[in-house]
C-alpha positions in Angstrom: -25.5 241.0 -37.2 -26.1 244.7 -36.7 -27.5 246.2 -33.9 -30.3 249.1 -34.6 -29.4 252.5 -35.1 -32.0 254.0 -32.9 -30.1 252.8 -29.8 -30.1 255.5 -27.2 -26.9 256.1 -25.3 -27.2 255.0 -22.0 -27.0 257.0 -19.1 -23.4 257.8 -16.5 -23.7 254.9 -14.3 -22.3 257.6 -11.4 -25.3 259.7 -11.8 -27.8 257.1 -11.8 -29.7 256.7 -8.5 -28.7 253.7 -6.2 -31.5 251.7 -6.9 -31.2 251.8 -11.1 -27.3 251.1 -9.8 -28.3 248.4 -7.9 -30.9 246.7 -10.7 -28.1 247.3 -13.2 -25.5 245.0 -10.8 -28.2 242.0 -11.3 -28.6 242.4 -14.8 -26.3 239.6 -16.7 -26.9 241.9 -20.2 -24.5 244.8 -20.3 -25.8 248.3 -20.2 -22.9 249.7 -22.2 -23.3 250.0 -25.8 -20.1 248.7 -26.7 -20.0 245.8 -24.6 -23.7 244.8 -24.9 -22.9 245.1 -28.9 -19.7 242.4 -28.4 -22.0 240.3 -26.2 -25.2 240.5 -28.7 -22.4 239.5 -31.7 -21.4 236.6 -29.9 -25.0 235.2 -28.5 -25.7 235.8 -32.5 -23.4 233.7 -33.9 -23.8 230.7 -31.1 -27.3 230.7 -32.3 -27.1 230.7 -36.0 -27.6 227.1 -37.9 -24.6 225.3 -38.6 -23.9 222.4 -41.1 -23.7 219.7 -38.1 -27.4 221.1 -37.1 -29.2 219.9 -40.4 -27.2 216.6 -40.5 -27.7 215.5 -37.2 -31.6 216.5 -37.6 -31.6 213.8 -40.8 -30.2 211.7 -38.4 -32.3 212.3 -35.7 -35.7 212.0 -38.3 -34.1 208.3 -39.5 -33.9 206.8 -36.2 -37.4 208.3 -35.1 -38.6 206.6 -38.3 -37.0 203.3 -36.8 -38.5 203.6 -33.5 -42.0 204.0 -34.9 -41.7 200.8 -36.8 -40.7 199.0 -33.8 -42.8 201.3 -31.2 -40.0 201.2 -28.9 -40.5 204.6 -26.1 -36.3 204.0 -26.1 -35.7 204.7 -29.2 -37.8 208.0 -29.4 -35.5 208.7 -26.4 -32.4 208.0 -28.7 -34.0 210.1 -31.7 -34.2 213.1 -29.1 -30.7 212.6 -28.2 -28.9 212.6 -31.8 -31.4 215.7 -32.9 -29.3 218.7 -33.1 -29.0 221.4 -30.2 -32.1 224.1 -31.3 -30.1 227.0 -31.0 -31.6 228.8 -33.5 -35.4 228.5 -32.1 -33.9 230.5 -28.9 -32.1 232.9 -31.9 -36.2 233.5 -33.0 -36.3 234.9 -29.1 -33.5 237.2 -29.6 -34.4 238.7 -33.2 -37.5 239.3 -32.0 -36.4 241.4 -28.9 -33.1 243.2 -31.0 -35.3 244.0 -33.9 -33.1 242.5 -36.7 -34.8 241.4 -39.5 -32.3 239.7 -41.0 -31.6 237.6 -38.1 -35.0 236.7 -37.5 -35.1 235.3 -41.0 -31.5 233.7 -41.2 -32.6 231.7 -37.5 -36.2 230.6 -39.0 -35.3 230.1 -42.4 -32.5 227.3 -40.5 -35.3 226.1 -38.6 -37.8 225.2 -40.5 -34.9 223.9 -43.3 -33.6 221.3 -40.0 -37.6 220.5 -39.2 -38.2 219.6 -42.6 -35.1 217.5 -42.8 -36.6 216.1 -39.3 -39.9 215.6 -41.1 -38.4 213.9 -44.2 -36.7 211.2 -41.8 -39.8 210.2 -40.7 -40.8 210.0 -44.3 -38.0 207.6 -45.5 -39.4 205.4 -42.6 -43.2 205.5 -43.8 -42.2 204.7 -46.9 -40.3 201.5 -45.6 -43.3 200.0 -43.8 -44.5 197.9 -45.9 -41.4 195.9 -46.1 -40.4 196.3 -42.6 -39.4 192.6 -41.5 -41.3 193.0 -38.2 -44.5 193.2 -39.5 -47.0 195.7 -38.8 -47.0 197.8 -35.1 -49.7 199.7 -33.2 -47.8 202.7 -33.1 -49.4 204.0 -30.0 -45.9 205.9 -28.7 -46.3 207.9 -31.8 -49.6 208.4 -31.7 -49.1 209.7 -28.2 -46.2 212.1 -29.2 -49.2 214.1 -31.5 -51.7 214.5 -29.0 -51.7 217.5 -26.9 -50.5 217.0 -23.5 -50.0 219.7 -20.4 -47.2 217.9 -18.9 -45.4 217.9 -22.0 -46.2 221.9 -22.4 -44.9 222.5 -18.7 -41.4 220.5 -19.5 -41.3 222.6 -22.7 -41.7 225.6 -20.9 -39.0 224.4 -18.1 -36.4 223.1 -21.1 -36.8 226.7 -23.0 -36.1 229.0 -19.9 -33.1 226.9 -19.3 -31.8 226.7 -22.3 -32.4 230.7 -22.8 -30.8 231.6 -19.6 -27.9 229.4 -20.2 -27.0 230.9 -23.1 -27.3 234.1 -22.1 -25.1 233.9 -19.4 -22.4 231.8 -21.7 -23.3 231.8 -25.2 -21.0 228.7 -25.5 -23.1 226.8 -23.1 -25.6 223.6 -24.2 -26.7 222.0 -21.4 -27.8 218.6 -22.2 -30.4 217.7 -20.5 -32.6 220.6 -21.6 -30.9 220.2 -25.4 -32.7 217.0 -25.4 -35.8 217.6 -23.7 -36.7 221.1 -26.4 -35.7 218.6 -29.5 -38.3 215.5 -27.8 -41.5 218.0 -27.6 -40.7 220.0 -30.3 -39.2 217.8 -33.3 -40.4 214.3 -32.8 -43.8 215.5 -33.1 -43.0 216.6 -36.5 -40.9 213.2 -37.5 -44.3 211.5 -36.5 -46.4 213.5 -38.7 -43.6 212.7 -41.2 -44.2 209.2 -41.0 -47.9 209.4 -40.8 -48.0 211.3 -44.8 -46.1 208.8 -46.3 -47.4 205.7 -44.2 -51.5 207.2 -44.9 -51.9 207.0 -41.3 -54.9 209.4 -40.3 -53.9 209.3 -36.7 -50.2 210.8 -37.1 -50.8 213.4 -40.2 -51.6 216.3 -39.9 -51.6 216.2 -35.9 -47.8 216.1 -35.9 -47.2 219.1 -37.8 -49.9 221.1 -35.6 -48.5 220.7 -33.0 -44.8 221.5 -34.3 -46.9 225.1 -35.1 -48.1 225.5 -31.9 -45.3 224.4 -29.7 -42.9 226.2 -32.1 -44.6 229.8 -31.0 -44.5 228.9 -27.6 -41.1 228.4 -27.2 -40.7 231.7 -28.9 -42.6 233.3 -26.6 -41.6 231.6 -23.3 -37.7 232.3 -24.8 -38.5 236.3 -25.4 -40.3 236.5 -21.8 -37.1 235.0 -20.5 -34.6 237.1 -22.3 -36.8 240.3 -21.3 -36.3 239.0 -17.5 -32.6 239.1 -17.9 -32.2 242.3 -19.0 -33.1 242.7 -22.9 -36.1 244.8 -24.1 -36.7 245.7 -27.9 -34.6 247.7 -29.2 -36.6 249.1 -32.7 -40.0 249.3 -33.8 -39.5 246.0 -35.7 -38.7 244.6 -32.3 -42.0 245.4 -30.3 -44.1 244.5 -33.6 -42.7 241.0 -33.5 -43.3 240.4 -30.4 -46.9 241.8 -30.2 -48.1 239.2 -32.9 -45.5 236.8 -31.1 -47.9 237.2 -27.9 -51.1 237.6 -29.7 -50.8 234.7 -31.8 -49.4 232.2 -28.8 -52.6 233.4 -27.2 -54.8 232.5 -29.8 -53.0 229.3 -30.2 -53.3 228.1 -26.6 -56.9 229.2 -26.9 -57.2 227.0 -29.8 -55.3 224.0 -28.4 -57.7 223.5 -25.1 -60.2 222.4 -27.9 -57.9 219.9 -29.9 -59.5 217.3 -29.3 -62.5 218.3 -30.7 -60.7 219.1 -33.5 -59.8 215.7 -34.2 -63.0 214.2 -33.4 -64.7 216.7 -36.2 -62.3 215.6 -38.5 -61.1 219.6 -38.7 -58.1 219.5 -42.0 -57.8 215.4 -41.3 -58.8 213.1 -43.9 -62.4 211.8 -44.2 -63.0 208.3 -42.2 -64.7 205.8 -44.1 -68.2 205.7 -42.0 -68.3 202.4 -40.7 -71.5 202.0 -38.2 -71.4 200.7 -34.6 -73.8 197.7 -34.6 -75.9 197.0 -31.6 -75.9 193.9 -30.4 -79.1 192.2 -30.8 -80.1 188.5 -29.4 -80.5 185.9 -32.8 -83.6 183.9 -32.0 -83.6 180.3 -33.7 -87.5 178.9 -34.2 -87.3 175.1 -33.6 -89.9 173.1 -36.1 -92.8 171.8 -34.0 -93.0 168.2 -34.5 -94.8 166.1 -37.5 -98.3 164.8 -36.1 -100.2 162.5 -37.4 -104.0 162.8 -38.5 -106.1 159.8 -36.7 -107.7 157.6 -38.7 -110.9 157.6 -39.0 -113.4 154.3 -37.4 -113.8 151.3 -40.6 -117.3 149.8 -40.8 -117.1 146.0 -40.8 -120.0 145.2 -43.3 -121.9 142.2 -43.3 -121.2 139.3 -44.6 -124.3 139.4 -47.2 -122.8 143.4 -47.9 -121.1 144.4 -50.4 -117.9 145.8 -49.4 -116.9 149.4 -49.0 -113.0 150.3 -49.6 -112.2 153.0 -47.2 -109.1 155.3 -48.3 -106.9 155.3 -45.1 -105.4 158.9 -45.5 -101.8 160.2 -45.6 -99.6 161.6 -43.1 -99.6 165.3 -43.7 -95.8 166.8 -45.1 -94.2 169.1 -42.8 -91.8 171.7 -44.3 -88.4 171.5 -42.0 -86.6 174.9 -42.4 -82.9 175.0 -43.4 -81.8 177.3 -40.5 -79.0 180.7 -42.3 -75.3 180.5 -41.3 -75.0 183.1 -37.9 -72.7 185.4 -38.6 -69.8 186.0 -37.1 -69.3 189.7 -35.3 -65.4 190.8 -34.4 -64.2 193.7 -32.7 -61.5 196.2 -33.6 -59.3 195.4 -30.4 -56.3 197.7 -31.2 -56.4 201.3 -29.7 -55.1 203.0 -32.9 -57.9 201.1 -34.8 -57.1 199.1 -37.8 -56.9 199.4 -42.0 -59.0 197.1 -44.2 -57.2 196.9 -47.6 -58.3 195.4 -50.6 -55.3 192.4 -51.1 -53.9 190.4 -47.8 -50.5 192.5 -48.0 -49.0 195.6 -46.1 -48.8 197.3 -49.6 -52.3 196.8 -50.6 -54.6 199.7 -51.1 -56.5 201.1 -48.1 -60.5 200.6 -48.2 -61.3 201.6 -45.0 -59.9 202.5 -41.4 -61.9 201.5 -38.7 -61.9 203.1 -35.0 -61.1 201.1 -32.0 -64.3 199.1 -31.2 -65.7 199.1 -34.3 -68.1 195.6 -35.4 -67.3 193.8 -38.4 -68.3 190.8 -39.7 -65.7 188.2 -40.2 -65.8 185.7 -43.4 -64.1 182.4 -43.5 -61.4 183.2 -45.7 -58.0 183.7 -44.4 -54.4 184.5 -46.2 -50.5 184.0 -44.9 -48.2 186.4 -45.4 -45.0 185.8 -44.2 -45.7 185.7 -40.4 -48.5 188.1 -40.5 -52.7 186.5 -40.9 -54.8 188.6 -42.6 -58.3 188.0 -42.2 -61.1 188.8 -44.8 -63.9 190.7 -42.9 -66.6 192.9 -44.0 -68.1 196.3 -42.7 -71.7 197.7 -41.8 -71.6 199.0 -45.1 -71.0 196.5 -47.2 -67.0 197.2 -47.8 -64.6 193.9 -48.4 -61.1 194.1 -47.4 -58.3 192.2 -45.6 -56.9 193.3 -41.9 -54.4 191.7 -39.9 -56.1 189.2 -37.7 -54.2 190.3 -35.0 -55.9 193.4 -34.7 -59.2 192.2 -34.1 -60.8 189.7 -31.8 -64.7 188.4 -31.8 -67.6 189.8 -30.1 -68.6 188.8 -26.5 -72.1 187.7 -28.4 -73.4 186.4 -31.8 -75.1 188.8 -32.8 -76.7 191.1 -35.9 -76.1 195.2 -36.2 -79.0 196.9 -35.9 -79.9 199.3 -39.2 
């Protein structure tokens, strides 16, 4: 790397005044070109991709695939832990402040190559779900990991400034604890949404890779407002560009991210739900038959002997139609938080009909299927769609009831 050309040559530190003298003591950057050229080489090249970052970020996607299957929290812990140290998203901060170009693009072009390797882990593990020997999970750690969250912004923020500072002040320096902490908020998010393509789960794709976007330009900018405090400023034109649109589009992001959820509610770039409708529960009345009564007969005349006799007809008991009371059906409840999928054979691998929301009514047919140690149960929804979900997913209503049209 290259420093600018336009670098102005800095001032005698004997004729500066004792305050500029004082600030220039505190400052862990050197002022002098040749130094502060050595020390920008060297925080370069400690923050430039190596081999060992994109294999341990295939490494780090596989076992984040594994820990969705089995929705252990560990195991997202572990995935954190194997990801590679992300050097070059700090490098991003320091392109954008020296003005190289070509750095800028070698440190994001390694980024994005180790996210995507990150991203196709999760993949491999979607893809496995169907024959996972466990059976079928809620996935509710990974669908936490793609919803916006403040707390995880603040230890973002925290892990990023000390991370920056510490390689500042030793460019051979990766402290651990915040190595770990920048890869869990900023790369398991994007092994989720991973998963979630390949697995056709609405709840993990596209969130995951949203927020990959928006936490990727915050670190960005929280690393280039840290390196600024410690004594770097741009050093080009290129340099105070970048980090304009760096600022402006963080701003829009955050913005954009305090409405997220309304996002996902509208459905805004996800996959259109199958409308299933939320039946009200309405009381089944059942009319008991009145009883059969019987028509009196009517008074006989006893004629006289010397009469000739009259045959009365003695009439018949009036028929009364009994009604054949209709099967009640039976109302369940999606119980699981992450909802459920209705597919069209009782197997993981069959094709998707429909995915149901948490709480969503649907009425549940007598046919059942086995298979291996999962029960799927044949159900039906408001709008007439058939499918199989796993039985353990739902539960029945508090009343029998009809949905209301």
């Amino acid at each position: 790397m290259s420093l600018p050309t336009s670098e102005s040559i800095p001032d005698d530190p004997q004729n500066l005044p004792p305050a500029r003298r004082r600030r220039d003591r505190r400052l862990i950057v050197p002022r002098e070109l040749d130094d502060r050229t050595a020390f920008l080489n060297e925080l370069a090249h400690s923050l430039s991709p190596s081999f060992d970052f994109f294999v341990l970020s295939l490494m780090g996607g596989l076992l984040l695939g594994v820990a969705i299957l089995m929705d252990l929290p560990v195991g997202f812990l572990l995935a954190a832990l194997v990801a590679p140290f992300l050097a070059p998203v700090i490098g991003l901060s320091l392109a954008t402040l020296i003005g190289s170009a070509r750095f800028f693009g070698q440190v994001l072009g390694g980024t994005l190559i180790g996210g995507a390797l990150f991203f196709f882990g999760g993949m491999v593990a979607g893809w496995a779900q169907p024959f996972w020997p466990l059976g079928l999970q809620p996935m509710t750690e990974a669908v936490r990991h793609v919803q916006m969250s403040w707390p995880d912004v603040l230890v973002l923020t925290i892990a990023t400034v000390w991370t920056t500072a510490a390689l500042v002040k030793a460019p051979s320096n990766r402290p651990p604890l915040a190595a770990a902490a920048l890869a869990y908020e900023l790369f398991l998010p994007l092994g989720c949404a991973g998963f979630g393509l390949a697995s056709a789960s609405p709840h993990l794709w596209p969130d995951g890779l949203l927020m990959f976007v928006v936490y990727l330009t915050w670190v960005v900018l929280a690393g280039t407002i840290t390196l600024a405090l410690m004594g770097l400023k741009p050093l080009s034109v290129f340099g105070y560009t970048l980090g304009s649109s760096i600022l402006l589009a963080s701003l829009v992001l955050l913005i954009g991210i305090t409405s997220f959820s309304t996002a996902i509610e509208q459905q805004l770039a996800l996959p259109t739900r199958t409308p299933t409708l939320t039946p009200t529960l309405t009381p089944t009345i059942t009319l008991t038959p009145p009883p059969p009564t019987h028509t009196p007969l009517p008074p006989t005349h006893t004629p006289l002997p010397s009469a000739t006799p009259t045959l009365t007809p003695v009439p018949s008991a009036t028929p009364t139609l009994t009604p054949t009371p209709v099967p009640t059906p039976v109302w369940v409840v999606v119980s699981s938080e992450n909802g459920a999928v209705i597919r069209a054979e009782p197997k993981a691998t069959g094709r998707p009909l429909a995915w149901p929301w948490a709480g969503t009514m649907l009425q549940l047919l007598p046919e059942t299927a086995q298979e291996g140690e999962v029960t799927w149960a044949l159900v039906m929804t408001s709008d007439g769609i058939k499918g199989w979900v796993v039985q353990s997913l739902i539960s029945k209503a508090i009343a029998t009831s009809t949905p209301a049209r």
